[in-house]
KEBAKE-972495 format. One line per 2 residues: their letters; for each residue x, y, z of C-alpha. Coordinates in nm, 2 decimals. Each point is the difference from the previous one (the first is absolute). Layout:
a	X/Y/Z ~ ...
//
This chain:
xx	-1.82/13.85/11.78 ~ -0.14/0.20/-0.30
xx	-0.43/-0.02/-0.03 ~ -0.13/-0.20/-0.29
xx	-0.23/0.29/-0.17 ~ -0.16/-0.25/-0.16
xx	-0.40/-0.05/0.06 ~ -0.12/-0.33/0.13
xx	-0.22/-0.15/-0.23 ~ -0.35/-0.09/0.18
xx	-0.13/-0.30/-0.06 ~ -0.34/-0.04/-0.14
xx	-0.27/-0.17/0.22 ~ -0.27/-0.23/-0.24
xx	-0.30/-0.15/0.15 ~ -0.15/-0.30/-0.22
xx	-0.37/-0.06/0.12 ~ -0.21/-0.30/-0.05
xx	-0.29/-0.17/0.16 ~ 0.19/-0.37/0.05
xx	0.36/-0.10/0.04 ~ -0.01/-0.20/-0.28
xx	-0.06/0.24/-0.26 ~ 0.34/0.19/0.08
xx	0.19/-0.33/0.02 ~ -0.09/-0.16/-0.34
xx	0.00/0.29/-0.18 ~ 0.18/0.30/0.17
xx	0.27/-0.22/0.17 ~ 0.24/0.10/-0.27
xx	-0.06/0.39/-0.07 ~ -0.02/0.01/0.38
xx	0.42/-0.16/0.03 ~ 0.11/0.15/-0.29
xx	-0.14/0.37/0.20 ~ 0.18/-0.11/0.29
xx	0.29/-0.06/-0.19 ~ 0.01/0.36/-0.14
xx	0.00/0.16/0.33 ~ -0.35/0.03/0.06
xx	-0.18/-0.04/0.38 ~ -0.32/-0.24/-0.12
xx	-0.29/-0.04/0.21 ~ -0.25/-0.29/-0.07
xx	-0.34/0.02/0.08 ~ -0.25/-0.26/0.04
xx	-0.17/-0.21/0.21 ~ 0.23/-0.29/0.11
xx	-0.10/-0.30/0.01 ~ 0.35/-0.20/0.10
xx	0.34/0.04/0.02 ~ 0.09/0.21/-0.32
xx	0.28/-0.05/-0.29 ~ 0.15/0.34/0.13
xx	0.03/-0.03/0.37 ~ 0.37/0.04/0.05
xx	0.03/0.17/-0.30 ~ 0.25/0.35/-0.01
xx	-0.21/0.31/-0.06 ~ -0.29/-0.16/-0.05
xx	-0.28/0.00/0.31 ~ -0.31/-0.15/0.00
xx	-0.31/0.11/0.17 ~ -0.34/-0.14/0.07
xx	-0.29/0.17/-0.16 ~ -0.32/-0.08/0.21
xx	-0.22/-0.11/-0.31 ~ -0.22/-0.25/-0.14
xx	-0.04/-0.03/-0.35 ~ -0.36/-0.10/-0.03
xx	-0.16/0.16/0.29 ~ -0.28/0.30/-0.06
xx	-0.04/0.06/0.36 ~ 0.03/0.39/-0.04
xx	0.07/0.03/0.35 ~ 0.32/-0.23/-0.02
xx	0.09/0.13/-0.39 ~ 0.02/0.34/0.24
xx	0.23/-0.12/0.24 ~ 0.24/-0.18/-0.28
xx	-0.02/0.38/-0.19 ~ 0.09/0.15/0.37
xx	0.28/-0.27/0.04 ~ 0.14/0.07/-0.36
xx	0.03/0.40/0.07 ~ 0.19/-0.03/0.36
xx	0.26/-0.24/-0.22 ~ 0.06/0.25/-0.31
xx	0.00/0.25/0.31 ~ 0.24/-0.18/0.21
xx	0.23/-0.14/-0.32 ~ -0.03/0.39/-0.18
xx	0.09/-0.18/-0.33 ~ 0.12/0.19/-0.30
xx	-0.16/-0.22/-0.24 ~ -0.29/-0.20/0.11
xx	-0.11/-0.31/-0.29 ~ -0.33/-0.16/0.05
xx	-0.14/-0.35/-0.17 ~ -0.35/-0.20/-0.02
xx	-0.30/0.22/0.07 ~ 0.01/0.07/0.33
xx	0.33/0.11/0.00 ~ -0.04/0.24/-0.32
xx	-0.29/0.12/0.24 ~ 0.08/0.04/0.32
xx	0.41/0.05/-0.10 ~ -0.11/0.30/-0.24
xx	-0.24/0.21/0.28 ~ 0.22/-0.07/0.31
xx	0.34/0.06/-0.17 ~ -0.19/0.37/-0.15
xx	-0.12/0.10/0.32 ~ 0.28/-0.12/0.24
xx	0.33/0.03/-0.20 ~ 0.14/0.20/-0.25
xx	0.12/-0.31/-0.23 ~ 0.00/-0.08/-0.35
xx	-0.30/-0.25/-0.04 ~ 0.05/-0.32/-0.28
xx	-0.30/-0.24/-0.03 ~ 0.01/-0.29/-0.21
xx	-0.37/-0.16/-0.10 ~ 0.08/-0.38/0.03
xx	-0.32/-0.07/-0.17 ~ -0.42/0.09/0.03
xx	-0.10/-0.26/0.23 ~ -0.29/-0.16/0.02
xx	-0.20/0.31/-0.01 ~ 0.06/0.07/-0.32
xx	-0.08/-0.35/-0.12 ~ -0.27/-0.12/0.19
xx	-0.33/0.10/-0.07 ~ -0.22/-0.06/0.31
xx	-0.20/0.27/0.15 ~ 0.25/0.04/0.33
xx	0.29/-0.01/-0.21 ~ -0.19/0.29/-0.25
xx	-0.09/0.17/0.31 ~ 0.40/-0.03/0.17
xx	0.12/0.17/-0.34 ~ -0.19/0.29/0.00
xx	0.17/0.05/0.31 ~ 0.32/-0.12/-0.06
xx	0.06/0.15/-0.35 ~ -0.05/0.36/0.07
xx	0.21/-0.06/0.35 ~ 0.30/-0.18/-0.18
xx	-0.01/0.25/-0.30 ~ -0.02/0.33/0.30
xx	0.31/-0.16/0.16 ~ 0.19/-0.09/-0.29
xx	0.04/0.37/-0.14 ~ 0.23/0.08/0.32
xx	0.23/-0.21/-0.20 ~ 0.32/0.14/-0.17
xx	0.02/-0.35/-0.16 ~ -0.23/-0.26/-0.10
xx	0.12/-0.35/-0.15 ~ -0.26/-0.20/-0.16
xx	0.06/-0.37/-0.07 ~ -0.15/0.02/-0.34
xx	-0.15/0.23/-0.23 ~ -0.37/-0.14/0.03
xx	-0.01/0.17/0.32 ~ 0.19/0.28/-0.07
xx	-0.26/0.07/-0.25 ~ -0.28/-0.08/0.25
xx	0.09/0.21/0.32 ~ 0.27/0.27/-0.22
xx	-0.27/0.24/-0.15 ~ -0.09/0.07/0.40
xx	0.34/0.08/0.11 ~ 0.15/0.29/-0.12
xx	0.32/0.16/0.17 ~ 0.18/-0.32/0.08
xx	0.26/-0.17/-0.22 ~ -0.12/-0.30/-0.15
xx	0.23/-0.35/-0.14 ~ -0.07/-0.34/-0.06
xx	0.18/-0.24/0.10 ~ -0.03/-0.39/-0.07
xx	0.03/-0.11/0.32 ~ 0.30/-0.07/0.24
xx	0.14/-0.30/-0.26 ~ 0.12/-0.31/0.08
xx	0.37/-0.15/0.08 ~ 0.04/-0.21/-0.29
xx	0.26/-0.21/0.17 ~ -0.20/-0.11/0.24
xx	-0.31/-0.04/-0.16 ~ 0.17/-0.25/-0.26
xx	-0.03/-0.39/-0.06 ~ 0.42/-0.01/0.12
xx	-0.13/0.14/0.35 ~ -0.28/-0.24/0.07
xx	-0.01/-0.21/0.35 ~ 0.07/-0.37/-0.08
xx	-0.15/-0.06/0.35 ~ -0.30/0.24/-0.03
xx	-0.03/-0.16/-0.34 ~ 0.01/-0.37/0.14
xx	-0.27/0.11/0.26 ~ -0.25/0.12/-0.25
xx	0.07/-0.32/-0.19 ~ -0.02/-0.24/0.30
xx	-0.35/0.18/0.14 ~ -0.15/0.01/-0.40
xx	0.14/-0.25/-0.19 ~ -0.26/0.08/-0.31
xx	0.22/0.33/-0.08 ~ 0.26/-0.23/-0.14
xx	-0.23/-0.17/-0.22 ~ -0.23/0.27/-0.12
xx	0.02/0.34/-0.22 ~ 0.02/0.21/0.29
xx	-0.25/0.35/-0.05 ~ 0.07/0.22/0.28
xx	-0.18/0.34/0.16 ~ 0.14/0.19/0.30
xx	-0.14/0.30/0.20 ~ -0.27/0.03/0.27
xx	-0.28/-0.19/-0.01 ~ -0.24/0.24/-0.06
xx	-0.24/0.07/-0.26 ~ 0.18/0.25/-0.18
xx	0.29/-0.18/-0.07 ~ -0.19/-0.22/-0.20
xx	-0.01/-0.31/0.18 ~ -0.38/-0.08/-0.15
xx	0.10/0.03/-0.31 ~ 0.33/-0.22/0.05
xx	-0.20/-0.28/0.13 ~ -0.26/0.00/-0.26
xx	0.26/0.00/-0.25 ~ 0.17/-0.31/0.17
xx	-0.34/-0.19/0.03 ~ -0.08/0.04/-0.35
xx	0.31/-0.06/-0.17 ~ 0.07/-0.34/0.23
xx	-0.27/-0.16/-0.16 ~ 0.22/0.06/-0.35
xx	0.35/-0.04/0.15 ~ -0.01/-0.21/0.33
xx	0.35/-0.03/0.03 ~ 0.02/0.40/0.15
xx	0.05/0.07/0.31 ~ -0.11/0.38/0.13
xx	0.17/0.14/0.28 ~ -0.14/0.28/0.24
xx	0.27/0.20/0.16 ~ -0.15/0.23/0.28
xx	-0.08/0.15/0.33 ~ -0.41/0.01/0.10
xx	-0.04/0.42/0.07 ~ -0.24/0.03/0.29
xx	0.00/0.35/0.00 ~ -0.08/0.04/-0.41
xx	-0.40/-0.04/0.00 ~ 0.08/-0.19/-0.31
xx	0.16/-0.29/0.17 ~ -0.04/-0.36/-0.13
xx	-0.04/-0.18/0.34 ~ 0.11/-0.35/0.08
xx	-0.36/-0.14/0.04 ~ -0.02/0.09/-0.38
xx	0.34/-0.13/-0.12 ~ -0.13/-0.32/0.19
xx	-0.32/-0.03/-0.24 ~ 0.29/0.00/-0.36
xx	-0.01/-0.38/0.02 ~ 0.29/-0.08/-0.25
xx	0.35/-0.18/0.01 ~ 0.10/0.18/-0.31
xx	-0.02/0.37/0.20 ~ 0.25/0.01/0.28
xx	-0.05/0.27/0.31 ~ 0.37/0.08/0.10
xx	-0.10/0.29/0.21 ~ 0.27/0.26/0.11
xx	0.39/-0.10/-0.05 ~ 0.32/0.06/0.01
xx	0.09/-0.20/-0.30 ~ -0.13/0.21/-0.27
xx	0.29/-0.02/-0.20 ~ 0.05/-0.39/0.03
xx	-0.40/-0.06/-0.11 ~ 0.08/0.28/-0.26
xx	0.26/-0.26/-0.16 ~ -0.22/-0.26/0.01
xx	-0.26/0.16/-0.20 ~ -0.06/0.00/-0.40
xx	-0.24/0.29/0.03 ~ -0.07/0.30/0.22
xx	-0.35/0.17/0.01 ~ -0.13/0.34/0.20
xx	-0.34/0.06/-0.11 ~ 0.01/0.29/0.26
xx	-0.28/0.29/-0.09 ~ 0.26/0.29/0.06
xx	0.35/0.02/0.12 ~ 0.25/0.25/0.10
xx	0.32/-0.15/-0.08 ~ -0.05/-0.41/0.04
xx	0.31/-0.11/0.17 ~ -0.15/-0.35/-0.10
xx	0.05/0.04/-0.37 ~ 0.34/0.17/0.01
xx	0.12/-0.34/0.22 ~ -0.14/-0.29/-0.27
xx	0.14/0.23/-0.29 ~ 0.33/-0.03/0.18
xx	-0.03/-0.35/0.05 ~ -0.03/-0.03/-0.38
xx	-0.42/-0.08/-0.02 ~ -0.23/0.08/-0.27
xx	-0.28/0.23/0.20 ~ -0.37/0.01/-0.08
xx	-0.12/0.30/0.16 ~ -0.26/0.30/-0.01
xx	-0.05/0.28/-0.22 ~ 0.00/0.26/0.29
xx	0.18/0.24/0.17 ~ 0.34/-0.16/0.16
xx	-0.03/-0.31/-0.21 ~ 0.01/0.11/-0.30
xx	0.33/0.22/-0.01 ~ 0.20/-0.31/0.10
xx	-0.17/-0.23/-0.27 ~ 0.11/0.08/-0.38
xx	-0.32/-0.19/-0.16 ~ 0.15/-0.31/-0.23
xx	0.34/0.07/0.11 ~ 0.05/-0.13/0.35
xx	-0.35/-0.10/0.11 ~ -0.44/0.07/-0.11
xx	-0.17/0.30/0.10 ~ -0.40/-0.15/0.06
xx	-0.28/0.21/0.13 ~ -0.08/-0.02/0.36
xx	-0.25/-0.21/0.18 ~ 0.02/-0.19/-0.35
xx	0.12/-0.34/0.08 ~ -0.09/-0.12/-0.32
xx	0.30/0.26/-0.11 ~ 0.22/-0.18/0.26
xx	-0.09/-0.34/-0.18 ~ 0.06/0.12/-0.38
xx	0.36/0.09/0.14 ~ 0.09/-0.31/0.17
xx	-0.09/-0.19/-0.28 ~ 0.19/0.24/-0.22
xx	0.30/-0.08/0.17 ~ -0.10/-0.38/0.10
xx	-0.03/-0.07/-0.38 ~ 0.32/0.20/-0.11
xx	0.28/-0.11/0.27 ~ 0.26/0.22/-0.22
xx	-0.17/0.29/0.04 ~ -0.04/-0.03/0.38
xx	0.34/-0.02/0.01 ~ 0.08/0.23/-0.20
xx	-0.24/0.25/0.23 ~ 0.19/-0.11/0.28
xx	0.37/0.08/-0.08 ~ -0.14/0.35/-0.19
xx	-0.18/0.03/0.39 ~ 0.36/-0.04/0.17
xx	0.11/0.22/-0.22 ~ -0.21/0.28/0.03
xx	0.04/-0.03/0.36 ~ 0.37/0.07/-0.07
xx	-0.05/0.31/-0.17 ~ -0.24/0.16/0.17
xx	-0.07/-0.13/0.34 ~ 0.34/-0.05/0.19
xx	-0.02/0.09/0.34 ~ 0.30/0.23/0.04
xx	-0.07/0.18/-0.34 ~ -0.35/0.12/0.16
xx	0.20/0.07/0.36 ~ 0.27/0.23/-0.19
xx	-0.27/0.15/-0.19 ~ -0.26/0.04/0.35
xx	0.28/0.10/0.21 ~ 0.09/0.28/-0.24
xx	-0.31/0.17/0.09 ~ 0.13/0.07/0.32
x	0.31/0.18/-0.07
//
């Protein structure tokens, strides 16, 4: 039997670091499958929490990264940084991707000095230390900033979510490539009023009648300080007293690790029926249909996930004019742009749109159909995934 002479084609080896499981699954599942599909061997790295979306999964392998997000314990940030190295060791990836802070750290120094890969980062966002002005978080960010900017320029790519904070970090990274790119999108099929859950739909209903009866004013995100929640409230409690017949729904997990947490002892103290606490959920896209309006009054975003999901669900947005928000938000074409920590902004807009129904709507088809132009889910993929090739 004659010899093929031709060359086996080695497969490439990617790792795709993050801090939490959950980051990879909402918004790397797909650049992740569609690798695997193209012959790639994936590695996923984070610390798992449960059973994960890949498990079972053909050429894709996930391993546990011994990590906690909001711990400053040097001595245990030391052992995560040990355990990180004897995986990029152990994997010997050609490409290693890092997300979220951590990761860009952490992924950058141990993938330089323990493999010879190509190192991607992508900067989700700032964080809080960047926004919050206390004297431990001014303190964390002169440690952090020169730290995150040192490991960054190992890169051979960097993808920014927006060009606020390309602008911010860029001028202090100077070899590396640098993109921006809006985010992971959003699959427009699912996140549509056809695809709603009658019965999640019924169950919202049935445990808050009121959102049937009421002009429905919704926010989602953590509930944290910087995503504006305040401001959102005092908004709401000013504008009842004009319009009682809104209703203001809080979508959102409490963040015990973010020093800026709102904690349930003071969501106790908002004594009013008109502002509704629906914590975290699963139904995001079946409140999102209820709703008339959606509102982040965030202080800075990477690439708000949030936004992207009530544009698709065909919403007029009132948001910030900050980095994240305001790339996704054409000002008098498919939402407002307000100042932040300016509720009174926040109420000028909801009346805006309160008084001048046609015009809400009108914002809210011209949101959907942004969404379809520029934030499908496997446009961004294709256009991700060609990075890699």
């Amino acid at each position: 039997m004659a010899r093929s002479n031709k060359k086996q084609i080695k497969k490439q080896k990617i790792i795709f670091i993050a801090n939490i499981q959950a980051h990879h699954e909402i918004f790397n599942q797909d650049i992740i499958c569609k690798l695997a599909e193209n012959n790639f061997d994936v590695v996923v790295v984070a610390k798992k929490e449960k059973k994960t979306i890949f498990d079972g999964r053909d050429k894709i392998k996930f391993i546990n990264w011994n990590i906690d997000r909001g711990n400053k314990n040097i001595i245990k940030e030391f052992a995560s940084l040990i355990d990180l190295a004897k995986i990029i060791q152990r994997e010997k990836p050609d490409i290693i991707h890092n997300f979220t802070i951590k990761a860009n750290i952490y992924g950058s120094i141990t993938g330089r000095l323990f493999s010879g890969a190509k190192i991607y980062n992508t900067v989700t966002g700032l964080g809080y230390v960047y926004t919050d002005n206390k004297l431990s978080s001014l303190l964390l960010r002169l440690i952090i900033k020169p730290l995150w900017l040192f490991a960054l320029n190992f890169s051979q790519l960097i993808m920014f979510m927006n060009k606020t904070d390309l602008e911010t970090m860029g001028k202090f990274i100077f070899l590396p490539r640098k993109v921006v790119i809006p985010g992971h999108g959003i699959d427009t099929k699912e996140f549509s009023r056809a695809k709603v859950n009658k019965r999640y739909l019924d169950n919202i209903i049935a445990d808050n009648p009121e959102i049937r009866k009421s002009i429905v004013i919704t926010t989602v995100g953590r509930l944290i300080r910087h995503k504006g929640i305040y401001e959102f409230i005092e908004a709401a409690r000013n504008i009842l007293s004009k319009y009682p017949g809104l209703l203001f729904v809080i979508v959102g997990l409490t963040d015990s690790l973010n020093p800026s947490r709102i904690s349930k002892t003071e969501i106790s103290k908002i004594n009013n029926e008109r502002i509704l606490f629906l914590y975290n959920r699963d139904d995001v896209r079946e409140i999102l249909s209820l709703s008339d309006i959606f509102v982040l009054a965030s202080y800075r975003e990477g690439a708000p996930q949030v936004i992207i999901e009530a544009m698709s669900m065909g919403l007029p947005i009132i948001t910030t004019d900050v980095a994240g928000c305001n790339e996704r938000v054409i000002n008098g074409y498919n939402g407002f742009l307000v100042r932040h920590k300016d509720s009174k902004g926040i109420i000028l807009a909801i009346e805006k749109l309160l008084q001048t129904p046609k015009l809400a709507k009108r914002m809210g088809h011209n949101s959907r159909k942004l969404v379809m132009k520029k934030y499908q889910r496997q446009m961004l993929t294709n256009k991700i995934v060609k990075f890699y090739e």
